[in-house]
DSSP file (Angstrom, degrees, kcal/mol; ACC not computed):
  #  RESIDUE AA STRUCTURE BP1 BP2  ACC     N-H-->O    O-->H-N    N-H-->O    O-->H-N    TCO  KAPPA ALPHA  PHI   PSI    X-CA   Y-CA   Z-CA
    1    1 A X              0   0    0      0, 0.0     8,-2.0     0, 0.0     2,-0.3   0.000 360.0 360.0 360.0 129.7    0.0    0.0    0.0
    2    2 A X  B     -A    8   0A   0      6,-0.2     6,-0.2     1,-0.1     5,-0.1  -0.648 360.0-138.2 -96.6 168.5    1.4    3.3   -1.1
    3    3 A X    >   -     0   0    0      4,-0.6     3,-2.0    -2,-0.3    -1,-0.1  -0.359  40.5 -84.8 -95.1 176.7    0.9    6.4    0.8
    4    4 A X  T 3  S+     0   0    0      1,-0.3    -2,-0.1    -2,-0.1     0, 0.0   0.919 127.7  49.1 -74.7 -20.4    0.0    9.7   -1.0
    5    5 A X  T 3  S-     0   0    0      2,-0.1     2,-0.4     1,-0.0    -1,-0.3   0.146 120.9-101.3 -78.5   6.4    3.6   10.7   -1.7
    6    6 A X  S <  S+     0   0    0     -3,-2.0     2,-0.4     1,-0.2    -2,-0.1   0.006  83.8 124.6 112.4 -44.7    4.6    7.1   -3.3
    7    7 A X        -     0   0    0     -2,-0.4    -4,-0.6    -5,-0.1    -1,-0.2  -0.297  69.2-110.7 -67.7 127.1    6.3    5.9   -0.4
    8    8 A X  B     -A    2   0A   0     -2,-0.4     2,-0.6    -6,-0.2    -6,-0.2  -0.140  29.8-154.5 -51.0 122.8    5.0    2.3    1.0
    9    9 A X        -     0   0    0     -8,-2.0     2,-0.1    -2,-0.0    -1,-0.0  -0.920  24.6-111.7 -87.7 119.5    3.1    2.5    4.4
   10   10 A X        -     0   0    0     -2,-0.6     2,-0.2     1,-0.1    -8,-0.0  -0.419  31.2-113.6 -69.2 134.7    3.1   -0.3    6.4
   11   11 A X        -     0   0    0      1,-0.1    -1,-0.1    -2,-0.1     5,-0.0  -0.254  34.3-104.0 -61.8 126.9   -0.3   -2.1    6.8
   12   12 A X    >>  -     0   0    0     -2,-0.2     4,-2.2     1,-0.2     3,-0.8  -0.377  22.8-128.1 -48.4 123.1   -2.1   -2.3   10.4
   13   13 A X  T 34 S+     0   0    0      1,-0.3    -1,-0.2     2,-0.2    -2,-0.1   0.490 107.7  49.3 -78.1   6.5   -1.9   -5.3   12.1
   14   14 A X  T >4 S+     0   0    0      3,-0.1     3,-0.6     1,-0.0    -1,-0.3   0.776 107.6  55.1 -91.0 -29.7   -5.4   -5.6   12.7
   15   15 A X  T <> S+     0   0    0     -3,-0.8     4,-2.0     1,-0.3     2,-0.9   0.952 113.0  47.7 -48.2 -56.1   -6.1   -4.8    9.1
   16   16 A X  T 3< S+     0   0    0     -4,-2.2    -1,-0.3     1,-0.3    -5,-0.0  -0.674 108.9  45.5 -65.0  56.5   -3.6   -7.9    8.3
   17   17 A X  T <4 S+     0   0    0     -2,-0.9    -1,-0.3    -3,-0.6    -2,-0.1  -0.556 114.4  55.9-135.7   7.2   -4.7  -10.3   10.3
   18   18 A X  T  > S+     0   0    0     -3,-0.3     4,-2.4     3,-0.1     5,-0.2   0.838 111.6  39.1 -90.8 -67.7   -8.2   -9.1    9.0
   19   19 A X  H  X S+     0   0    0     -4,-2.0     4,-3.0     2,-0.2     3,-0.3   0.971 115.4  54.7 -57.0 -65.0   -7.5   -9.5    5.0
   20   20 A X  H  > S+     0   0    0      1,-0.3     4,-0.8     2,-0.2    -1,-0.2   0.786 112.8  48.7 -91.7 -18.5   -5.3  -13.1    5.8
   21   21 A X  H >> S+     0   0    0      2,-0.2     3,-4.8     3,-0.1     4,-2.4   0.977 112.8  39.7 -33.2 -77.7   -8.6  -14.3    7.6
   22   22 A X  H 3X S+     0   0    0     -4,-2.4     4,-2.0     1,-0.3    -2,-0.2   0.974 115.7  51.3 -64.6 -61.9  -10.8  -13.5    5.4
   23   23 A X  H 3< S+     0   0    0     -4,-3.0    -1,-0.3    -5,-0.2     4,-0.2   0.795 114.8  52.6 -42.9 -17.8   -8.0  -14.9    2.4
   24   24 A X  H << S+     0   0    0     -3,-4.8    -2,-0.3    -4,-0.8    -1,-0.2   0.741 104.5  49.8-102.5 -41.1   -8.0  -18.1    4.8
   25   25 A X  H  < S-     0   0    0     -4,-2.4    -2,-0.2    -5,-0.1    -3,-0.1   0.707 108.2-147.8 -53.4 -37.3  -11.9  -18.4    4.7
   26   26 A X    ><  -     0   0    0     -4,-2.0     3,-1.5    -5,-0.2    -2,-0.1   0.425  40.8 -20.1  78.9 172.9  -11.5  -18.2    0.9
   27   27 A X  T 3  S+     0   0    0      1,-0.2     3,-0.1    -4,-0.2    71,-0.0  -0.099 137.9  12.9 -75.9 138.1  -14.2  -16.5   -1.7
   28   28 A X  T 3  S+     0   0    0      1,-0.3    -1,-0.2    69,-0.1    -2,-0.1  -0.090 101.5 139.7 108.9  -2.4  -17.7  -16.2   -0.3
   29   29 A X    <   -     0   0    0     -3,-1.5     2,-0.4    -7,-0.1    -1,-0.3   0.023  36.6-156.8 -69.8 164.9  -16.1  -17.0    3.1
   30   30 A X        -     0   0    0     -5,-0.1     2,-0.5    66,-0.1    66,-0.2  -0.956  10.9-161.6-124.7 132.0  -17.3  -15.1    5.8
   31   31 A X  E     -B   95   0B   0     64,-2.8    64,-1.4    -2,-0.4    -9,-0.1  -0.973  19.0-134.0-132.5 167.3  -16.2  -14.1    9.1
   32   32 A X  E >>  -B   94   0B   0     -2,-0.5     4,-1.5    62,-0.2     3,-1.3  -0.092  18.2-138.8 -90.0 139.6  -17.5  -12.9   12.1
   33   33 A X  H 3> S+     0   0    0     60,-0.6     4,-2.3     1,-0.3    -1,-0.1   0.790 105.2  66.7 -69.0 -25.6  -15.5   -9.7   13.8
   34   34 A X  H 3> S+     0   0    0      1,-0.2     4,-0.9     2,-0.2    -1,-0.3   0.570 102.9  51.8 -82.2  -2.4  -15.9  -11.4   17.3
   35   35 A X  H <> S+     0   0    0     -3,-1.3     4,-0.6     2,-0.2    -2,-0.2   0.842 103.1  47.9 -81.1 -36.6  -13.5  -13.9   15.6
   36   36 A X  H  X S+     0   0    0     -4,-1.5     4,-2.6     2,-0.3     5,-0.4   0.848 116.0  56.0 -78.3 -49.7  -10.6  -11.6   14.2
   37   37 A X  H >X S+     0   0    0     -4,-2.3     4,-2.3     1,-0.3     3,-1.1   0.967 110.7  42.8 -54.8 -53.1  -11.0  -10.1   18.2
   38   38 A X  H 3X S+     0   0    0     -4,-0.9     4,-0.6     1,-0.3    -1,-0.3   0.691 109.5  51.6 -90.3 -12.9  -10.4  -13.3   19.5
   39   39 A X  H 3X S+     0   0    0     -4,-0.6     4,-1.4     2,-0.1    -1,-0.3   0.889 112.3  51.3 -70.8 -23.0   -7.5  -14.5   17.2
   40   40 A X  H XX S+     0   0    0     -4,-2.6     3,-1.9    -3,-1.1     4,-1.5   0.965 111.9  44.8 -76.2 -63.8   -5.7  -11.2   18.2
   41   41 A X  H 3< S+     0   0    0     -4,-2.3    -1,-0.2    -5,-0.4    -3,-0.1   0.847 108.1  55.9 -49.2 -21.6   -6.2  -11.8   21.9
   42   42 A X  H 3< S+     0   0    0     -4,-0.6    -1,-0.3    -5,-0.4     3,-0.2   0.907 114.3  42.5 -80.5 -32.4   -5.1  -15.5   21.6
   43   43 A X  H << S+     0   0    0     -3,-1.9    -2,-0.2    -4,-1.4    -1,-0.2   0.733 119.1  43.5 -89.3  -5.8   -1.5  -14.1   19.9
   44   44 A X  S  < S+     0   0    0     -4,-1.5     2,-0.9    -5,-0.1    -1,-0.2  -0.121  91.3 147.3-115.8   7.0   -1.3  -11.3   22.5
   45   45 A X        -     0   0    0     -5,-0.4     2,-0.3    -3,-0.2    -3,-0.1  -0.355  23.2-176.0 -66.9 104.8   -2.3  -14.0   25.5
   46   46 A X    >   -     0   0    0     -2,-0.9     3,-0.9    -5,-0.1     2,-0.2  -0.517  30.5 -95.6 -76.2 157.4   -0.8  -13.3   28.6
   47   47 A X  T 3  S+     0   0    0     -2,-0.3     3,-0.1     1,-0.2    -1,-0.0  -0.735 112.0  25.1 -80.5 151.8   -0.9  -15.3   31.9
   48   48 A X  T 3  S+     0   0    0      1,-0.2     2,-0.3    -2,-0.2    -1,-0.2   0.491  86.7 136.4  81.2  17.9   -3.4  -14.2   34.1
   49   49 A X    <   -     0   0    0     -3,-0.9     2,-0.3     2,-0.0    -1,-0.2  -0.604  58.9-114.4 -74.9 144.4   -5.7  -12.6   31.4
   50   50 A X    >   -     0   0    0     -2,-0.3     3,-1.0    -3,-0.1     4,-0.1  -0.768  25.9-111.1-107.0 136.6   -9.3  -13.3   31.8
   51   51 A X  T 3  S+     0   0    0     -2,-0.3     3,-0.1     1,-0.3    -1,-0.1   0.274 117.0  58.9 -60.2  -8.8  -11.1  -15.6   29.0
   52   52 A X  T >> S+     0   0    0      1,-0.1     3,-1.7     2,-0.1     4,-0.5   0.074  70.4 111.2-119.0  30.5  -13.1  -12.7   27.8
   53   53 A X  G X4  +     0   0    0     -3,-1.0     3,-0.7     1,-0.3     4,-0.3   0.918  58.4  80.1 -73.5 -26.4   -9.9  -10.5   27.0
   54   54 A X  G >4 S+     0   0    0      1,-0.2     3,-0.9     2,-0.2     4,-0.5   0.693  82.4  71.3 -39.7 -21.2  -10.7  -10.8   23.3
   55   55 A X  G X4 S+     0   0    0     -3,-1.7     3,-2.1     1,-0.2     4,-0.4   0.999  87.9  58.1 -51.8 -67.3  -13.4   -7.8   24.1
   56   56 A X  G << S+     0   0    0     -3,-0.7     4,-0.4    -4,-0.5    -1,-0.2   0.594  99.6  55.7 -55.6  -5.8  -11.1   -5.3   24.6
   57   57 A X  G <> S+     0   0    0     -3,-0.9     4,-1.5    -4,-0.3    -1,-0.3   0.787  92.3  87.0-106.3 -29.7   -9.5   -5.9   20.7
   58   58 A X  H <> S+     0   0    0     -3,-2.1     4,-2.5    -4,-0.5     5,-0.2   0.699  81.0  48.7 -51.9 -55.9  -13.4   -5.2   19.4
   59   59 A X  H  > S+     0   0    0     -4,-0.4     4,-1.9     2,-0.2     5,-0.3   0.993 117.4  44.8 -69.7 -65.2  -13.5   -1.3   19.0
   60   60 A X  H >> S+     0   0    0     -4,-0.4     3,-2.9     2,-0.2     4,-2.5   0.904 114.3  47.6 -38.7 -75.6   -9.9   -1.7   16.9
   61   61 A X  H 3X S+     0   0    0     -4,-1.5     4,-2.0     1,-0.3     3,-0.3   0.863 117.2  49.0 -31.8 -70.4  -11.3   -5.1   14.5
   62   62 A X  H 3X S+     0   0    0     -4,-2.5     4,-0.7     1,-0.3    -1,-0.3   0.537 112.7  41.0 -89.5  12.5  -14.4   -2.9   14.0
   63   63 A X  H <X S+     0   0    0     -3,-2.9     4,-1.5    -4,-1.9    -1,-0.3   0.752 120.6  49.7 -92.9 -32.4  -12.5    0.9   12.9
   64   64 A X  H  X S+     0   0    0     -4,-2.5     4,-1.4    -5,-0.3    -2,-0.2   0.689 105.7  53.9 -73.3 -10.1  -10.4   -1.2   11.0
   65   65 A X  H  X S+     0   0    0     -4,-2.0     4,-0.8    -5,-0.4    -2,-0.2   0.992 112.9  42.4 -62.6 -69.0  -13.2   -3.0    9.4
   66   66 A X  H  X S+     0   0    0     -4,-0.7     4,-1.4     2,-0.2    -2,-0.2   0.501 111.1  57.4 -13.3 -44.2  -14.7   -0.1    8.3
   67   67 A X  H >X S+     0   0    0     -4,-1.5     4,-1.5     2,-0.2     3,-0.9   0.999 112.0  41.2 -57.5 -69.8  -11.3    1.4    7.3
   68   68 A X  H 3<>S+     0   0    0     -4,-1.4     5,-2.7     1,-0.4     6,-2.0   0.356 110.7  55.8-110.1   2.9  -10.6   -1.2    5.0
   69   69 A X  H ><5S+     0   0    0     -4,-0.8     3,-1.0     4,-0.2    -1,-0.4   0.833 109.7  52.7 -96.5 -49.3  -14.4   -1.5    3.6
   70   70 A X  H <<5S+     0   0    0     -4,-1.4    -2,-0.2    -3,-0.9    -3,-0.1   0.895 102.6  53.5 -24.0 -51.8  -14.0    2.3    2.7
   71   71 A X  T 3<5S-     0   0    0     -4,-1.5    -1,-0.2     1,-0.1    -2,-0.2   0.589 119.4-112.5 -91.5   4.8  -10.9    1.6    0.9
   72   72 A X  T < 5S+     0   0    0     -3,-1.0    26,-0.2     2,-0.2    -3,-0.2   0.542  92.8 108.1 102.5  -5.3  -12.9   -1.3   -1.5
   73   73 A X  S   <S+     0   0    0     -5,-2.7    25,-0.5     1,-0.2     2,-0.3   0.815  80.6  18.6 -99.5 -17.6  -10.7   -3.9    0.2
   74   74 A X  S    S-     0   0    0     -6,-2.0     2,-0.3    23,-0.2    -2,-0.2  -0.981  70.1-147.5-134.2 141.7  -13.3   -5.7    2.6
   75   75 A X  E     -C   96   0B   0     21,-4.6    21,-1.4    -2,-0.3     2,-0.5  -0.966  19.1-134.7-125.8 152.2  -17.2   -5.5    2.1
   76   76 A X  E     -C   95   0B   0     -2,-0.3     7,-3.1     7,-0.2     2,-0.8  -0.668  14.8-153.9 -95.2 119.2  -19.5   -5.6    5.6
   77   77 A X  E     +CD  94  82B   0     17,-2.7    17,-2.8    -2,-0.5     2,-0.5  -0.805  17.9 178.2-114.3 127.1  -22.4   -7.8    5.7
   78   78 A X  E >  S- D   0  81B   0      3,-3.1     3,-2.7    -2,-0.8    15,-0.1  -0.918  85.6 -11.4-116.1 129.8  -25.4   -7.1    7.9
   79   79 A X  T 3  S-     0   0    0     -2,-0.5    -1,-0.2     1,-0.4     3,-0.1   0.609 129.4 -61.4  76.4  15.6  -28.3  -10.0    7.3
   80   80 A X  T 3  S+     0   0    0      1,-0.2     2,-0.4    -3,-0.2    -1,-0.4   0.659 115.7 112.2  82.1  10.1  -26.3  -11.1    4.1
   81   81 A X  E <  S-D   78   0B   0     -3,-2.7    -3,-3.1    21,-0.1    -1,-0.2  -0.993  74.7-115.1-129.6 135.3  -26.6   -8.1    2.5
   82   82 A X  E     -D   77   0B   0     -2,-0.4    23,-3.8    21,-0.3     2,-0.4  -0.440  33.4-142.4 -75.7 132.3  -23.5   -5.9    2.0
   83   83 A X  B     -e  105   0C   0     -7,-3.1    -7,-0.2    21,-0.2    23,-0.2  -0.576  17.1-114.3 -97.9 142.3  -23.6   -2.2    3.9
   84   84 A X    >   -     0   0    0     21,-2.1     3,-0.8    -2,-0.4    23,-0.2  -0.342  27.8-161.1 -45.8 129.0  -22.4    1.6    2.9
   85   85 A X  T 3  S+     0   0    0      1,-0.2    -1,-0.2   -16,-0.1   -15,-0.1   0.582  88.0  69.9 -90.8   7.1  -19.8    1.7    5.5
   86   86 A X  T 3  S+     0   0    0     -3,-0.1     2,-0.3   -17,-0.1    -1,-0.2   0.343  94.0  59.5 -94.0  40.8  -20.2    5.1    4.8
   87   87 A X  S <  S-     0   0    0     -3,-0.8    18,-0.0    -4,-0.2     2,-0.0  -0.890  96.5 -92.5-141.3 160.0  -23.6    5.2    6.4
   88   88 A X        +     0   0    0     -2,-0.3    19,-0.7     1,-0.0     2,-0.3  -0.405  51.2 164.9 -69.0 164.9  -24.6    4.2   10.3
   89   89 A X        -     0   0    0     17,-0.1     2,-0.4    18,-0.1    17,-0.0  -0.932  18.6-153.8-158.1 164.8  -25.6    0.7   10.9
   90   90 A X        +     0   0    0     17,-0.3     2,-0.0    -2,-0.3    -2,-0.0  -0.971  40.0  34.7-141.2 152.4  -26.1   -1.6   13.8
   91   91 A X  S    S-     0   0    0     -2,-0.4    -2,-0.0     2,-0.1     0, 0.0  -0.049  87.9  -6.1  98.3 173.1  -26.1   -5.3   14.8
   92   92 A X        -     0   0    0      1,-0.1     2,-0.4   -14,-0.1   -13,-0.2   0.498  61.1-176.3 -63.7 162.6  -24.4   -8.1   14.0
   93   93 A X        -     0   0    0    -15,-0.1   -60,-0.6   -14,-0.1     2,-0.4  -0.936  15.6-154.1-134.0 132.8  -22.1   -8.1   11.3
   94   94 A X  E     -BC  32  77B   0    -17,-2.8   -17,-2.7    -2,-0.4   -62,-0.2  -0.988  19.5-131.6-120.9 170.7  -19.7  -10.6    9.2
   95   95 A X  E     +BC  31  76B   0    -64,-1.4   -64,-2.8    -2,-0.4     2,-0.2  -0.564  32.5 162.4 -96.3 122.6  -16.6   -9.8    7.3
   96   96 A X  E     - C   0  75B   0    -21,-1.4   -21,-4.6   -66,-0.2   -66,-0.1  -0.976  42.4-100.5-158.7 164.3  -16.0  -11.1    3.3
   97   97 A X        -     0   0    0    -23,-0.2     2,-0.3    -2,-0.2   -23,-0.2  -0.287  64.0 -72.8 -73.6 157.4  -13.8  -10.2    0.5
   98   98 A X        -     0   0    0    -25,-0.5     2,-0.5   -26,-0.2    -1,-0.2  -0.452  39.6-164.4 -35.5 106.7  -15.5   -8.1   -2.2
   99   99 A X        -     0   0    0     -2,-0.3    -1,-0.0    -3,-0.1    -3,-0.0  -0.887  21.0-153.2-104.7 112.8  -18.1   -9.1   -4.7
  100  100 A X  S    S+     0   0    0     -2,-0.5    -1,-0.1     1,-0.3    -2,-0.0   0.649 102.4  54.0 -71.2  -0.4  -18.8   -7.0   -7.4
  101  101 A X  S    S+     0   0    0      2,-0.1    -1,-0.3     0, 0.0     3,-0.1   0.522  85.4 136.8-105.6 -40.0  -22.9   -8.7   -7.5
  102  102 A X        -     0   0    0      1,-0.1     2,-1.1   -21,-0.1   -21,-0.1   0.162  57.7-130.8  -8.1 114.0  -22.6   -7.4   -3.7
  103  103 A X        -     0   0    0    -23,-0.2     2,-0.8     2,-0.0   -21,-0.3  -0.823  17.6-151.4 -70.4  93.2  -26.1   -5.6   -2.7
  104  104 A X        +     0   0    0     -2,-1.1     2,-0.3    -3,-0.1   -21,-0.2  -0.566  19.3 178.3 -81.3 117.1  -25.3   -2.6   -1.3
  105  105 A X  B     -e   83   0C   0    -23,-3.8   -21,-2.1    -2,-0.8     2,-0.2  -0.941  24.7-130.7-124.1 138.8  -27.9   -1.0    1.6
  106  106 A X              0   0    0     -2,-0.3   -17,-0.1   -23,-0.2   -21,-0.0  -0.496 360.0 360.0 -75.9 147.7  -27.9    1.7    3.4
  107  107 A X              0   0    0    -19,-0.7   -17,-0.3    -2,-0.2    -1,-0.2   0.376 360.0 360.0  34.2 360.0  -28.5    1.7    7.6
């Protein structure tokens, strides 16, 4: 990924471990955001962490979901149907590569 001046920006590592899901699920695949939390918290596992530490990685998985559904790279599906992320929405959500038959709905 280049930045606007040319030079390469290194990718987020929630973003990446987002895309090589979803590349690991393979096309149509889906997955669930409360999964991507809990893979991060499982490589980031400390002792003494409590079994629901995968929460705290939630707010990050979903602004980088969102980032990377902006930039064309990931599309958000609420009820099966893909959503503007540039519009509000609520409620469960899963994560899949880009389909160009993709139904896009607002809120």
């Amino acid at each position: 990924m280049a930045d606007s001046d040319g030079t390469l920006k290194k990718r987020d590592p929630v973003a990446a471990i987002i895309l090589e899901m979803l590349a690991d699920a393979g096309p149509g695949g889906t997955i669930s955001p409360n999964d991507v939390a809990r893979s991060i918290a499982t490589l980031k596992h400390k002792a003494g962490d409590p079994p629901d530490a995968w929460r705290r990685y939630m707010n990050a998985v979903n602004q980088q979901a969102l980032h990377l559904a902006r930039q064309g790279e990931i599309s958000i599906l609420r009820k099966g149907v893909a959503v503007d992320p540039n519009t509000p929405f609520r409620g469960l959500v899963k994560l899949t590569l880009p389909n160009n038959q993709d139904n896009v709905r607002s809120g």
